[in-house]
Backbone as a chain_set.jsonl record, in Angstrom:
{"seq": "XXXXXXXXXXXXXXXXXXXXXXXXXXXXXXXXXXXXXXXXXXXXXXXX", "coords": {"N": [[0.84, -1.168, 0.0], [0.695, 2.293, -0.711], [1.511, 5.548, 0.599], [0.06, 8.145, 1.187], [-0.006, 11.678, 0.53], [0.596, 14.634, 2.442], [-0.558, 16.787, 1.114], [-2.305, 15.442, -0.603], [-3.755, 14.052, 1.419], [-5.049, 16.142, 2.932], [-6.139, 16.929, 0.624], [-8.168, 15.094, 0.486], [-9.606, 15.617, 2.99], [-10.801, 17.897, 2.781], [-12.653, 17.583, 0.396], [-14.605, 15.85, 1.343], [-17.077, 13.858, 0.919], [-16.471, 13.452, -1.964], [-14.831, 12.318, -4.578], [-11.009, 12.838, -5.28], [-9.657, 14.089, -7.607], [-6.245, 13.555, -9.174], [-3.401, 14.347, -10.747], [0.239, 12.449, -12.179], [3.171, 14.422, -12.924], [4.776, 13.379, -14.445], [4.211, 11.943, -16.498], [1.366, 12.583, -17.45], [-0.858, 11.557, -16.337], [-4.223, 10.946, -15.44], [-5.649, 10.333, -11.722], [-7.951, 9.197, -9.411], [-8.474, 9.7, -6.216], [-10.148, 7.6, -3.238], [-12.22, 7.109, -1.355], [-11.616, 3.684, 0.489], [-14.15, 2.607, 1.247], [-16.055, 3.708, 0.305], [-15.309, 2.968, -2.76], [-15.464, 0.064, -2.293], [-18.643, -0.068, -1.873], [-19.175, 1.066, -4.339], [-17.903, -0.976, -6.474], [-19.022, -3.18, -5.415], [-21.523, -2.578, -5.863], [-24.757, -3.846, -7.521], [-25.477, -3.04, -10.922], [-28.923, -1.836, -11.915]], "CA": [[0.0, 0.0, 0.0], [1.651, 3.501, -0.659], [0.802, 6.241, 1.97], [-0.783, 9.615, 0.656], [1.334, 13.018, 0.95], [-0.221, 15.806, 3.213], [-1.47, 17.738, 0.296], [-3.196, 14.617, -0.674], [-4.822, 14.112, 2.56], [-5.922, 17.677, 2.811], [-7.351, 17.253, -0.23], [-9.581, 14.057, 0.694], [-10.556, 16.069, 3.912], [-11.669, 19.018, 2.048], [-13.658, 17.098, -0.818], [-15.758, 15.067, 2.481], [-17.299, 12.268, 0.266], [-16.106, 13.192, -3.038], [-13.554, 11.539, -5.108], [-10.43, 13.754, -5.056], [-8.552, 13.774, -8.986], [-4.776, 13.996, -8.656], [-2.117, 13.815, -11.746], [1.248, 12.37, -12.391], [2.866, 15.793, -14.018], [5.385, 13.015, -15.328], [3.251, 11.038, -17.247], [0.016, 13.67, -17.474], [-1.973, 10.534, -15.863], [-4.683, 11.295, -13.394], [-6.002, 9.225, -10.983], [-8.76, 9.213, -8.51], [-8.536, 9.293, -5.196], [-11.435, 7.41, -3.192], [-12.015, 6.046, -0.087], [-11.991, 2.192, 0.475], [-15.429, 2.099, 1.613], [-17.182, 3.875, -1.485], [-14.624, 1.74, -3.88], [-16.114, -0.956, -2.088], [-20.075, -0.289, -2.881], [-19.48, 0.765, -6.49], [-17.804, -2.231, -6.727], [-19.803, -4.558, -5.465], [-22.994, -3.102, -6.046], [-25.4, -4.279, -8.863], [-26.388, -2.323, -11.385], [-30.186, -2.869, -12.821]], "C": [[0.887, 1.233, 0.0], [0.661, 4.357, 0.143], [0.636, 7.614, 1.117], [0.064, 10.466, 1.391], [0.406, 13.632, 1.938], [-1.357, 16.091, 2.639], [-2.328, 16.732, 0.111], [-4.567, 14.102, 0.166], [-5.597, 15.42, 2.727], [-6.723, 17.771, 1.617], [-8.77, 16.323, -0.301], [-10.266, 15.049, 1.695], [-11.591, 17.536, 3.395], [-12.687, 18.878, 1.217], [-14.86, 16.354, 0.273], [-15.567, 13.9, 1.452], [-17.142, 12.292, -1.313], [-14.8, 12.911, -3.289], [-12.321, 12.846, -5.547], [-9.379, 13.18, -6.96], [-7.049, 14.488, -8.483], [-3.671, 13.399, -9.968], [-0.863, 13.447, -11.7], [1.94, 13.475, -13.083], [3.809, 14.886, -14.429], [4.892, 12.458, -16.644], [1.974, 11.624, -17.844], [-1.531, 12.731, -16.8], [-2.685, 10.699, -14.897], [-5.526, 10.244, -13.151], [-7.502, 9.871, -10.054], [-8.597, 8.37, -6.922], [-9.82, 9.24, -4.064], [-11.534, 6.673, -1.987], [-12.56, 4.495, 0.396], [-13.43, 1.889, 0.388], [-16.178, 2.456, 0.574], [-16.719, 3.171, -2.061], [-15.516, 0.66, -3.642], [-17.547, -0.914, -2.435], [-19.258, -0.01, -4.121], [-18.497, -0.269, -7.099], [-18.345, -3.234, -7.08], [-21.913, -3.874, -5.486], [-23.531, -3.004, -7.474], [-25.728, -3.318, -9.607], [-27.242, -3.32, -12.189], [-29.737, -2.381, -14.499]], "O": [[1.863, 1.193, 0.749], [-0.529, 4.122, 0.355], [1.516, 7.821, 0.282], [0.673, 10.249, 2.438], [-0.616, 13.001, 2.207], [-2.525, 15.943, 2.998], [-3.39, 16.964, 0.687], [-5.736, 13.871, -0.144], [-6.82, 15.483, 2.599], [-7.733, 18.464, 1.497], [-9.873, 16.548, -0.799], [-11.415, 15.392, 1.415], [-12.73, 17.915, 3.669], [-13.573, 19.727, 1.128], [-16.028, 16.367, -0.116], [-14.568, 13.242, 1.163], [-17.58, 11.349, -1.972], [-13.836, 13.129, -2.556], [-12.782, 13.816, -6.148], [-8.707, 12.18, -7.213], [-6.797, 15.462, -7.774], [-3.265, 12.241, -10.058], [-0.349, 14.264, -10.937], [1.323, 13.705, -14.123], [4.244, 15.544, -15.374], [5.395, 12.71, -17.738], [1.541, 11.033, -18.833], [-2.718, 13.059, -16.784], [-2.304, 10.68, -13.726], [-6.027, 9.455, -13.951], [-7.905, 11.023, -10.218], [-8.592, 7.189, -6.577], [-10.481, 10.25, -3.824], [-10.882, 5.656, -1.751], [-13.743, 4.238, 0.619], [-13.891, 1.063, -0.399], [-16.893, 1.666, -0.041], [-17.49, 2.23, -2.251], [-16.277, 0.264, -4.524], [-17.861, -1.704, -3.325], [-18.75, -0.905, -4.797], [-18.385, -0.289, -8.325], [-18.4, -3.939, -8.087], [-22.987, -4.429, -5.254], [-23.031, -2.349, -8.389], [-26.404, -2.48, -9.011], [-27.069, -4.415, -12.724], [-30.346, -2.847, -15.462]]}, "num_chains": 1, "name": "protein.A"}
C-alpha cells in the first residue's frame, strides 16, 4: 500500500465524500482518489 502526501490528505478532507482527482505531471496521468469504503459499494454493487 503507498501512503498519501499531506497535500493529498488535505485534499480528501476538504472534498468530504467526493472523489479527489490527482495527476502524475510526469506522465500527465490522473487518478482518482477514493475512499476504500465507497470503492467498495461501487464495486460490489449491482447495477439494474
Amino acid at each position: 500500500m503507498v501512503t498519501i502526501t499531506p497535500e493529498q490528505r488535505q485534499a480528501v478532507v476538504e472534498a468530504g465524500d467526493s472523489p479527489v482527482e490527482v495527476a502524475d505531471p510526469q506522465t500527465g496521468t490522473s487518478y482518482v482518489l477514493l475512499r476504500a469504503d465507497v470503492y467498495s459499494q461501487l464495486v460490489f454493487c449491482p447495477f439494474p
